[in-house]
C-alpha positions in Angstrom: 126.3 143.7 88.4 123.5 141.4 87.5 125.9 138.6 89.6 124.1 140.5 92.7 120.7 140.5 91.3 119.3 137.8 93.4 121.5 137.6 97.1 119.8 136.1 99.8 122.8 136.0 102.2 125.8 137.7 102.8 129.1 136.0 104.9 130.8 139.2 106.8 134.3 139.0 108.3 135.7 140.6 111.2 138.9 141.6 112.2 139.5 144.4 109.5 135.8 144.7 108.0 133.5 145.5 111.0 136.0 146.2 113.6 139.3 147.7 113.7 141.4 145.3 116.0 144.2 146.3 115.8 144.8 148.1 119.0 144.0 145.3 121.1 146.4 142.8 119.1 148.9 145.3 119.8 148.4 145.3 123.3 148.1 141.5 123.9 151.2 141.1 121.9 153.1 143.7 123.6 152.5 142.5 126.6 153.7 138.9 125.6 156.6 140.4 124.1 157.6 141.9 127.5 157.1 138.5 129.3 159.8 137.1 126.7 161.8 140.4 127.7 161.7 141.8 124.1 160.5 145.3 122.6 157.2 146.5 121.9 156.3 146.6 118.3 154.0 148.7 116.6 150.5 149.1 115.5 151.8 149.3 112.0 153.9 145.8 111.9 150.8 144.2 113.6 148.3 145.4 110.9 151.0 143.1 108.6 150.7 140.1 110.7 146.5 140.0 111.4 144.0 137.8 109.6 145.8 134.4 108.9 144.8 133.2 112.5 146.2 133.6 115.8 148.9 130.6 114.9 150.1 132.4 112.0 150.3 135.8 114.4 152.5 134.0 116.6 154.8 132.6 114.4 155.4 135.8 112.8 155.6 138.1 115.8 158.4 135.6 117.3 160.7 135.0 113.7 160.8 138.8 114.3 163.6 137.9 116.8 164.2 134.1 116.7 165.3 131.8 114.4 162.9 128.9 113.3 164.1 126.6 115.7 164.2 129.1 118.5 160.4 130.3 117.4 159.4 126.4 117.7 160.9 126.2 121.0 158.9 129.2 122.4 155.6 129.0 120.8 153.7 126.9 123.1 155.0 129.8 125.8 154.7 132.6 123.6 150.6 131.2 122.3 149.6 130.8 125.9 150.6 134.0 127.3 149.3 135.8 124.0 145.4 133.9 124.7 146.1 134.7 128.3 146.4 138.6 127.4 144.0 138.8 124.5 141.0 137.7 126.5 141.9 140.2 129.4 141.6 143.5 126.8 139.2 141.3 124.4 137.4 144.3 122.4 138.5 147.0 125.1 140.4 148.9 122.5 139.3 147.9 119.3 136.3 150.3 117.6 133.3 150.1 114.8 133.8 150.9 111.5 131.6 153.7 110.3 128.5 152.5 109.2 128.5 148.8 110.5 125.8 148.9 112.6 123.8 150.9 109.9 125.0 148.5 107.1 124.1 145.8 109.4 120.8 147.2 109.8 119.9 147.8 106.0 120.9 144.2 105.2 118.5 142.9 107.8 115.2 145.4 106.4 116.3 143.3 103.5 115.5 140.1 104.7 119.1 138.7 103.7 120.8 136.7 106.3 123.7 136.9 107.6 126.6 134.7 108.5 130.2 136.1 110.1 133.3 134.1 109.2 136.9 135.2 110.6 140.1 133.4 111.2 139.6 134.9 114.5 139.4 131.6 117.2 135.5 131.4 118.2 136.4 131.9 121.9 137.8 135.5 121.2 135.4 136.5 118.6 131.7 135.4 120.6 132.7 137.5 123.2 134.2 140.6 120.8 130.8 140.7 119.0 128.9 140.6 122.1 131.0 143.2 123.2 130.5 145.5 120.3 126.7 144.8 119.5 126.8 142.7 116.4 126.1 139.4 117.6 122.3 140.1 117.4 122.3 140.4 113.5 123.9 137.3 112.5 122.5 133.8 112.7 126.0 132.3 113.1 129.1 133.0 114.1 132.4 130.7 112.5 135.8 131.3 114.3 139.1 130.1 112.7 139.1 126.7 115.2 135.5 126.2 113.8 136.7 124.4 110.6 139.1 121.5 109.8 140.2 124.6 107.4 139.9 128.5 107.7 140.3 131.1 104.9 142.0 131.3 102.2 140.6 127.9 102.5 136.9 128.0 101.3 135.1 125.5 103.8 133.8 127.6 106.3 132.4 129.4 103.3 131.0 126.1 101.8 129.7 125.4 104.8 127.5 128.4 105.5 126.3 127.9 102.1 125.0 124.4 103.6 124.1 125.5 106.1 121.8 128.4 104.5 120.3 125.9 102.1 121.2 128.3 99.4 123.6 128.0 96.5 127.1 130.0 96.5 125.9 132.2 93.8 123.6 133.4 95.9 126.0 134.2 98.8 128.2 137.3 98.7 131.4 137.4 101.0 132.6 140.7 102.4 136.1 141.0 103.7 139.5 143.2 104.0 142.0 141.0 102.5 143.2 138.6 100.2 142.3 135.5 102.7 138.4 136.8 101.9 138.7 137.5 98.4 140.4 133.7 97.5 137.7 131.8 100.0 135.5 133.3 98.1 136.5 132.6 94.8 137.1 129.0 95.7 133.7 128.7 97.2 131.6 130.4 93.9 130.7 133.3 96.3 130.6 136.5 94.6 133.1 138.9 96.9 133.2 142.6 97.5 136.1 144.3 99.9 136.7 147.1 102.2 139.4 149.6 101.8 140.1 150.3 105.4 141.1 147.1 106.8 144.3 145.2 106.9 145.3 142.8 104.2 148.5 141.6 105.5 150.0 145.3 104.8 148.9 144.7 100.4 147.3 147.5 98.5 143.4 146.2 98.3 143.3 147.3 94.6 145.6 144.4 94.1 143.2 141.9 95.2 140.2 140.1 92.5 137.1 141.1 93.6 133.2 141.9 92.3 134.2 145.5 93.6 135.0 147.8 96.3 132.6 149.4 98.6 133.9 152.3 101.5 131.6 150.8 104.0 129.3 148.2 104.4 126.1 150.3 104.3 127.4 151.1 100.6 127.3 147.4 100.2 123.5 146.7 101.5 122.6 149.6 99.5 124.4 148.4 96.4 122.6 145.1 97.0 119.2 146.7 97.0 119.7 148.9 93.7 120.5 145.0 92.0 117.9 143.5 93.5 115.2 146.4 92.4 116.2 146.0 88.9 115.7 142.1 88.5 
């Protein structure tokens, strides 16, 4: 554990880690679905489909009844009525983890800063924080559309590294899936994972990380027994 002897930031996801989502996915796409005249689909298949970006969501949602060339025909359609629906419900059905807030809140009375990176585009997840009450506890916010790249693709990673003045090492990610886990890798971040969230329907014990914890409180408080014994 000596790798978190001496954080000074920490890069939180989203979608899966701090807030369960699901439920309003579900209804955004449902109600696309029904535009296209197709059946609702459930919470289950979404949780396969979240956290590769809201392109990716598409795409799969639609092969689930076209073929490729069918699903390129309708995406622009399907896309726009999906945004259209998402920000309607945005964060009216989606719920905290427990101990967020109080994770959140431990971090902070450690002086570590914070940084929140999801695939999630920034447009949907400013207002969702807002929504929810965690805005106030980070000092920025990166959506998937914030990047050139998103994750499994380590910029936005590197670039709150930059951003923080402060070297990877000193930067642990926290996420719910492989996406988190292989950003983090490539970045040089150490990386510790959730067991509650999504991870595109995979077992989280299959994933490489620095270590599990059951909620991000466990995680500020695992920090704080490292950093103690320096």
């Amino acid at each position: 554990m000596t790798m978190f002897s001496d954080i000074q930031a920490l890069i939180i996801d989203l979608d899966g880690t701090m807030l369960d989502t699901a439920p309003d996915f579900l209804m955004a796409i449902n109600r696309m679905r029904a535009e296209f005249a197709l059946p609702p689909i459930s919470l289950d298949m979404i949780k396969t489909m979240v956290g590769k970006g809201s392109e990716h969501l598409i795409q799969q949602v639609l092969a689930i009844d076209f073929d490729a060339e069918q699903s390129r025909q309708h995406f622009n359609a399907a896309m726009g009525s999906y945004q259209r629906h998402y920000l309607a419900i945005n964060g009216d059905q989606a719920t905290l983890y427990p101990d967020v807030i109080a994770g959140l809140q431990a971090m902070r009375a450690q002086s570590l800063r914070l940084a929140c990176v999801t695939n999630k585009p920034l447009a949907f997840a400013r207002p969702l924080m807002q929504k929810k009450g965690l805005s106030g506890y980070f000092e920025v916010i990166f959506g998937g559309d914030s990047f050139p790249r998103k994750k499994p693709d380590p910029m936005p990673l590197s670039e709150v590294c930059k951003l923080f003045g402060l070297p990877p090492a000193q930067v642990v990610a926290i996420g719910d899936s492989s996406n988190d886990a292989q950003a983090a890798r490539a970045a040089g971040c150490p990386v510790l994972t959730v067991p509650y969230g999504y991870n595109h329907g995979e077992a989280i014990q299959n994933i490489q990380s620095d270590g599990i914890v059951e909620t991000l409180l466990e995680a500020a408080q695992l920090l704080a027994a490292n950093r103690n014994t320096k």
